[in-house]
Each structure stands twice: as C-alpha cells, then as structure tokens.
C-alpha positions in Angstrom: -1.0 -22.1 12.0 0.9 -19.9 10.0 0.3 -19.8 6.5 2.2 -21.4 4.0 4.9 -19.2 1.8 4.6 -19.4 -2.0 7.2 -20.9 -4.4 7.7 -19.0 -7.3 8.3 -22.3 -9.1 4.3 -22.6 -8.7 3.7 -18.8 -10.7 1.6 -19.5 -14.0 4.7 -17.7 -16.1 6.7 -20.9 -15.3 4.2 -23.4 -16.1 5.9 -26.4 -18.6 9.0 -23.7 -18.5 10.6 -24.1 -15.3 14.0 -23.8 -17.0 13.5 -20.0 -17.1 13.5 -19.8 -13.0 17.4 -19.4 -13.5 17.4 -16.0 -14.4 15.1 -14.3 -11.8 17.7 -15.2 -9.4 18.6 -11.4 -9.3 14.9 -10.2 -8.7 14.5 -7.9 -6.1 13.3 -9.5 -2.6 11.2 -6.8 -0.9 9.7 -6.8 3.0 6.7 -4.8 3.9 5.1 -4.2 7.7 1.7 -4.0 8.2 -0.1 -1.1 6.8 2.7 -0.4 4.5 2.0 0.9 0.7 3.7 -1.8 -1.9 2.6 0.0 -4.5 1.3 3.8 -5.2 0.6 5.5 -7.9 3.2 7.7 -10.1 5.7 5.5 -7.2 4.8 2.5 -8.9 8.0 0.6 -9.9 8.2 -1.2 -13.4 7.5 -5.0 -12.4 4.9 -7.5 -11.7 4.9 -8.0 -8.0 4.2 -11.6 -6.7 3.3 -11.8 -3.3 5.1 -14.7 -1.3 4.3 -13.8 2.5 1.5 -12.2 3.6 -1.6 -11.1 3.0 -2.4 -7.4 1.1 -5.1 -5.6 -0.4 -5.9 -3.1 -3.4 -7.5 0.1 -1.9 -9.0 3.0 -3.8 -6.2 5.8 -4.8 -8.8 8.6 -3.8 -10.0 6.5 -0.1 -8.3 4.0 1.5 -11.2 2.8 3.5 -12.5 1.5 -0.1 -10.7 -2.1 -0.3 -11.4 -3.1 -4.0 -10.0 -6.8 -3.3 -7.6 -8.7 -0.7 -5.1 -11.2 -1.7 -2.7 -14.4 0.2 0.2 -15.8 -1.2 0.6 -16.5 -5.1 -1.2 -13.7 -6.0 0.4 -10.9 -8.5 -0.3 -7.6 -9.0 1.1 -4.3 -11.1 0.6 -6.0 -14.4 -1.3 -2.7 -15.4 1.6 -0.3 -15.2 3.7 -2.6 -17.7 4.8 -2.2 -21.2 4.0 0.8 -22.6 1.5 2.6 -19.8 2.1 6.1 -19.3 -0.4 6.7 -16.9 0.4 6.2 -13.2 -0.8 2.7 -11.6 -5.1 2.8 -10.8 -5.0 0.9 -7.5 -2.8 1.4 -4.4 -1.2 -2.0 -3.0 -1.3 -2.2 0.9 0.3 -4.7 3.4 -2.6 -6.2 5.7 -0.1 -8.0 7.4 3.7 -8.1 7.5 4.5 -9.6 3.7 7.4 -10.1 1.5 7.4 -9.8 -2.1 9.5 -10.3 -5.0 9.4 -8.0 -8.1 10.2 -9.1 -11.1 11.3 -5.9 -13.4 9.8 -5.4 -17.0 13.4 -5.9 -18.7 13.7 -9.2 -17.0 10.2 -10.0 -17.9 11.1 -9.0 -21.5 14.1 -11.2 -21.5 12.2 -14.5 -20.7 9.6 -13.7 -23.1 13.0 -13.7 -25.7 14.5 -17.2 -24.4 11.4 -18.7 -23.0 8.1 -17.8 -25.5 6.5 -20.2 -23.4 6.6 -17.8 -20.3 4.9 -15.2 -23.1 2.4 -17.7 -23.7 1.7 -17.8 -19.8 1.6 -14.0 -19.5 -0.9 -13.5 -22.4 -3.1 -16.1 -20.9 -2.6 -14.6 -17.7 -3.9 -11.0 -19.1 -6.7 -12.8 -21.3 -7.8 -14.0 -18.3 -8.2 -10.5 -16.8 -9.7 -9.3 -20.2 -12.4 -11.7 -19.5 -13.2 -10.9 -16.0 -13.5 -7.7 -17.0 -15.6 -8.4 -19.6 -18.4 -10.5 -18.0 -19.0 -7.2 -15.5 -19.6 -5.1 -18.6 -22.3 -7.7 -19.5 -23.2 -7.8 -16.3 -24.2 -4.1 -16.0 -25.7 -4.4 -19.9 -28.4 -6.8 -19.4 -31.7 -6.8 -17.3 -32.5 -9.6 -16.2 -33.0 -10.1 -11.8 -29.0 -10.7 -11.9 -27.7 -7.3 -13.8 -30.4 -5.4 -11.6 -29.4 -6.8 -8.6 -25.5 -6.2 -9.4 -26.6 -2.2 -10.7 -28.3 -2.1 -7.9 -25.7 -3.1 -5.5 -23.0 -0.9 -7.2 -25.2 2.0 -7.2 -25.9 1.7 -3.4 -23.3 0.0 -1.6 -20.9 2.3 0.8 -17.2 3.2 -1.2 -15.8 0.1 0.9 -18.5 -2.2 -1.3 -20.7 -3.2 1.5 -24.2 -3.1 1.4 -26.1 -0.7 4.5 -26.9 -3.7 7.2 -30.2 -2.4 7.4 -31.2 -3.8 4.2 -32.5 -7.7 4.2 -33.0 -10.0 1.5 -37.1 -9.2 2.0 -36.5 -5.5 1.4 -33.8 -5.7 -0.7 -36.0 -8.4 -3.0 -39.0 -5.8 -2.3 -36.9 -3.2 -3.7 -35.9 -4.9 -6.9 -39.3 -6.3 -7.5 -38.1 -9.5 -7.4 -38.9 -13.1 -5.7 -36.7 -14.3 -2.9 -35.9 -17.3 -5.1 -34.8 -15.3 -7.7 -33.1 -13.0 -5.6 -31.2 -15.8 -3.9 -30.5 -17.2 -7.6 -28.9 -13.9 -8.6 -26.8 -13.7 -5.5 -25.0 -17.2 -6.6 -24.6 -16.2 -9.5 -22.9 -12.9 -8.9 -20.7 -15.2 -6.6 -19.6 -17.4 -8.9 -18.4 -14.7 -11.5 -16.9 -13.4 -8.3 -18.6 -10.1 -8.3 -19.6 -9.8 -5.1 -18.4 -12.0 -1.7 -20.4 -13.0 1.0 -19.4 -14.2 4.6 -20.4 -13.7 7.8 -24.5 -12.8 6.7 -22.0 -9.7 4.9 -22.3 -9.1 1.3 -19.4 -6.9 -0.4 -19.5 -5.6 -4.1 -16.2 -6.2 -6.2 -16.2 -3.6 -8.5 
C-alpha cells in the first residue's frame, strides 16, 4: 500500500492560520531518488524543508553509515541553519526512498511571521519543542540513577550507527550495569518513551 502523501495544510505553522497557505504557493517543489543528499552541509539552502513523499534520514556529516534518525511524511527538517546561523548545517539529509519535498525559503518564512504572528507562534513552539528534547538528554546523561547509566552506557558503547553489539543480552548487559533485570527493563521504557533509544525487531538503537 503506498503510503499516504502529506498536506501541507496539516504542517504545525498553519495550525488556526490556514489563511497564510496562500502565499507558499511559490515554494519550491523539489524531487529526490533514492540515496540522494537533500541536504549537506555548507550546500544547505536557507529554508525549512518539509517532507511530503517519502521516507529520509539524517546521517552523520563525518559517516554515513551513522543514521542519527529516519523520518515519513510531515516531518521537517533544516530549522537549524535558519536566521542568523553562520555555521554550515550539523546533519546531512538523505533520501531512503524516492521523496519529494517542498522548501519553504527564510524570507518567505519571515514574511508570514509579519502578516500571520500566529504562524510565529507555531514556529516558536515548534523550536521550544526541540529545546526540550534536547534538554531532557542533558538530564539524562546528568543523573545516576539505573536509567542515566543505562543511557551513558549505551552511548558510550554502541557502534557510530547507534546499535548496541548483538552479543550483548539483557543478562549481561544488566550484569554489566549492576543492575536488576526489572530495573533494567524499567530503564529501557523509559528511555523509549523520551524517545532516546528505539527498539524493534529484539534491536535496540541509541538516538543521540
């Protein structure tokens, strides 16, 4: 079944301001093929990117075996290299599958944050958001108890791709913490439902 293409009615900037869809009528409409770059360093365009087709992934800009995160339709990406940033964009934006995306260029951006403040309201939200993720893996890595151990642990000895060696079971791996199973198990959960780590498939990956 193929999957479903996003509306860009449905982005959080137009949320109780769907008046200001009229003027990204001129945004740029961009195709990619599998494997493609979307986004690369100092190449990185001005714009947030919103990905309507497809499926991509953020890869490390020194390996691209190292997938930091995948992403489906709806989801946006080169807020970072927006307003102001003079360095070049972190992460490198690559097509998993054939995808089409629409760019929507700082200036434009800038012009709906003028005639629509609601759209600015959406955006800071949208970047508080981030802010907070971001955040709650700096406590993570702070604190001591079984779940910031088992997350140092995991970032500390996963391979640069974020998966942990398959040798390594929840009894050794709970043996090696000094931990419970119980508690391990707890730990786990809870590291999944900040989304710092994904498992599937008996696989655990790190999202660092």
């Amino acid at each position: 079944m193929a999957e479903k293409e996003f509306d860009l009615s449905e982005l959080f900037l137009f949320d109780g301001a769907q008046d200001a869809l009229t003027e990204v009528g001129e945004a740029e409409l961009a195709a990619y093929h599998r494997g493609e770059l979307i986004l690369e360093g100092d190449s990185c365009r001005r714009a947030l990117g919103v990905l309507l087709r497809g499926r991509a992934e953020a890869v490390s800009p020194a390996k691209e075996t190292a997938v930091l995160s995948t992403f489906g339709p709806g989801a946006v990406f080169g807020a970072a290299a927006l307003f102001g940033m003079e360095q070049s964009y972190v992460s490198r934006i690559r097509a998993v599958t054939d995808c089409t995306v629409q760019f929507l260029p700082e200036e434009m951006l800038e012009r709906l944050f003028l005639r629509y403040p609601r759209t600015a309201v959406n955006y800071i939200a949208f970047l508080s958001s981030r802010v907070r993720l971001l955040n709650g893996k700096i406590a993570v890595l702070e604190q001591n108890d079984a779940e910031s151990r088992l997350y140092r642990y995991l970032t500390e000895n996963c391979s640069r791709d974020g998966r942990l060696s398959s040798r390594m079971t929840m009894k050794s791996l709970a043996a090696t913490l000094n931990m419970g199973r119980t508690s391990l198990y707890r730990a786990m959960q809870s590291l999944e439902e900040k989304e710092l780590i994904v498992r599937k498939d008996g696989k655990m990956e790190v999202i660092r």
